[in-house]
C-alpha positions in Angstrom: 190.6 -60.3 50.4 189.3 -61.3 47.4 186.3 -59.0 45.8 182.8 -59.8 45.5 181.9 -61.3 41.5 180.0 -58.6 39.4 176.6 -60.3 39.3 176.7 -59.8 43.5 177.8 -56.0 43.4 175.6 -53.4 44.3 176.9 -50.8 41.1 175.6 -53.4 38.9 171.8 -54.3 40.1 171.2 -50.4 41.0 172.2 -49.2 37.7 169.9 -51.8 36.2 167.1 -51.3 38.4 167.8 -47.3 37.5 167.9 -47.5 34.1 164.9 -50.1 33.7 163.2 -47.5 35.6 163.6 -44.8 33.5 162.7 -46.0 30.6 159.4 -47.4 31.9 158.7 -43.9 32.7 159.4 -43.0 29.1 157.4 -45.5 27.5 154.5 -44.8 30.1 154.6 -41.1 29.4 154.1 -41.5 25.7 150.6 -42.8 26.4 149.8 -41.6 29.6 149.8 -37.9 31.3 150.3 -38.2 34.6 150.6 -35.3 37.2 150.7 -33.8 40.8 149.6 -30.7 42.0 149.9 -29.0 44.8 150.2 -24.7 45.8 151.7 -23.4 42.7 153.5 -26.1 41.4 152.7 -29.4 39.7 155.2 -32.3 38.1 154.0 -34.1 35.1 155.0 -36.7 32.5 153.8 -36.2 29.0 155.0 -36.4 25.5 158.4 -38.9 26.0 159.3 -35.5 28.9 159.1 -35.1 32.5 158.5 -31.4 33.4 157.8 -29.0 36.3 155.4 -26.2 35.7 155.1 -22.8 38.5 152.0 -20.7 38.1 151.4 -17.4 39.8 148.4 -18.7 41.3 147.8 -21.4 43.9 145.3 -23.9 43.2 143.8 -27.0 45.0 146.2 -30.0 45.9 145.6 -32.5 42.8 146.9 -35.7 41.2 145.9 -37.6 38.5 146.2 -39.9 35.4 145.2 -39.8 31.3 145.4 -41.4 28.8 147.3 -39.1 26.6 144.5 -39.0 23.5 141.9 -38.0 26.2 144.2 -35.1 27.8 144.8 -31.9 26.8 147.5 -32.8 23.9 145.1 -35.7 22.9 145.8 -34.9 18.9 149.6 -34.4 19.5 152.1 -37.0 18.7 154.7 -38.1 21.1 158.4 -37.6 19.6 161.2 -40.2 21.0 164.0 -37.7 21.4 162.6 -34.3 21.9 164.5 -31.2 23.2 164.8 -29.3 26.4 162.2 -26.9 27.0 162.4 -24.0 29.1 159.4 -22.2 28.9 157.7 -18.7 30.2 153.9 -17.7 29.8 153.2 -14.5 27.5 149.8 -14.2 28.1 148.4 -13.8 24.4 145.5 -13.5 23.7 145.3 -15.6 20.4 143.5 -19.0 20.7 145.0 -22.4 20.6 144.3 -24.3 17.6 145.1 -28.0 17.2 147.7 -29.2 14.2 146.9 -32.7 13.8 150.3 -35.0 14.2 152.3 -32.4 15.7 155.1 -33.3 18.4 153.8 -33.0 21.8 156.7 -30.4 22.6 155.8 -28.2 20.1 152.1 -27.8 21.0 153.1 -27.6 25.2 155.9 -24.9 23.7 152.8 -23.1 21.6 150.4 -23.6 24.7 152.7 -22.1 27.3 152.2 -18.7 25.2 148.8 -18.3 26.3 149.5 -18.8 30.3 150.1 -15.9 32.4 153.1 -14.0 32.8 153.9 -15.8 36.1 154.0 -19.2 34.7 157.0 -21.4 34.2 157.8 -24.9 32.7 161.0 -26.9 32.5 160.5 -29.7 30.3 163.5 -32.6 30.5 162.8 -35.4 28.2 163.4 -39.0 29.4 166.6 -39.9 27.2 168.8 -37.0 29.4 168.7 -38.6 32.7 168.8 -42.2 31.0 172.1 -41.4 29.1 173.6 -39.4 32.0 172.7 -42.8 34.5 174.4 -45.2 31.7 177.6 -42.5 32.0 177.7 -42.8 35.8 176.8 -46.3 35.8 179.4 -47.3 33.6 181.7 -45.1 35.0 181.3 -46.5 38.2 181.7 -50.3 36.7 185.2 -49.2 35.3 186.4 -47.5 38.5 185.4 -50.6 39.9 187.3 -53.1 38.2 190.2 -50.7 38.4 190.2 -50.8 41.9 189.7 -54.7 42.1 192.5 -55.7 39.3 195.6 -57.5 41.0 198.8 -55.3 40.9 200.4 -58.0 39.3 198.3 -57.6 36.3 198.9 -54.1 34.9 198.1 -53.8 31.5 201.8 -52.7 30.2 204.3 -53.1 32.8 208.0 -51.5 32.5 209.3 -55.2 31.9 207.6 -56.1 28.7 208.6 -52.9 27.2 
């Protein structure tokens, strides 16, 4: 039986469509916040991240979408490769104060400081799950043509050494 071509596999148009995907959603979140709410916890997209947040109050069920210069990080600037956040609130009482430019990490990171002591953020920025989907992917593509290469066409046989 001979195997499907490439262009007609599966592996290949899924990883695409993935990929494509993903970094729409990381282009998209460096101009627009975008979020859903509901109990305690709400999901967003901001600032080139994707991120969870857990308060210690409920609140009402809530979605919605900003332009990110009208949202709360409106001065901030979105960074292309920012970090991991894991983040905590420490309820201080300081004030926020805006610093014109700065990343959009840094100011959630600064921001998160002020939030109760219940609250929690996990912040995964878009170029993590877009480099682990082109390791699978590709992974995936090799195991592939491994498993569909002819026995007769090793790469070194025990002959031609």
């Amino acid at each position: 039986m001979t195997p499907k071509p490439l262009h007609r596999s599966i592996t290949l148009w899924s990883g695409i469509f993935m990929m494509l995907f993903i970094a729409w959603a990381w282009r998209d979140s460096m101009k627009m916040v975008s979020h859903l709410s509901y109990g305690r916890t709400t999901s967003f997209s901001l600032g080139s991240m994707m991120g969870i947040e857990i308060r210690p109050v409920s609140g009402p069920p809530d979605s919605g979408r900003v332009p990110l210069e009208k949202s709360l990080f409106g001065p901030t600037v979105a960074a292309s490769l920012p970090p991991p956040l894991f983040l905590r609130g420490e309820a201080q009482k300081s004030g926020m104060s805006w610093i014109p430019g700065e990343a959009t990490h840094k100011h959630f990171a600064r921001y998160t400081k002020i939030e109760p002591k219940g609250y929690r953020a996990i912040l995964i920025p878009y170029w993590i799950p877009l480099m682990l989907s082109v390791l699978i992917w590709s992974g995936l593509l090799l195991w592939r043509a491994k498993r569909h290469r002819p026995a007769g066409h090793a790469v070194l046989t025990e002959s031609s050494a």
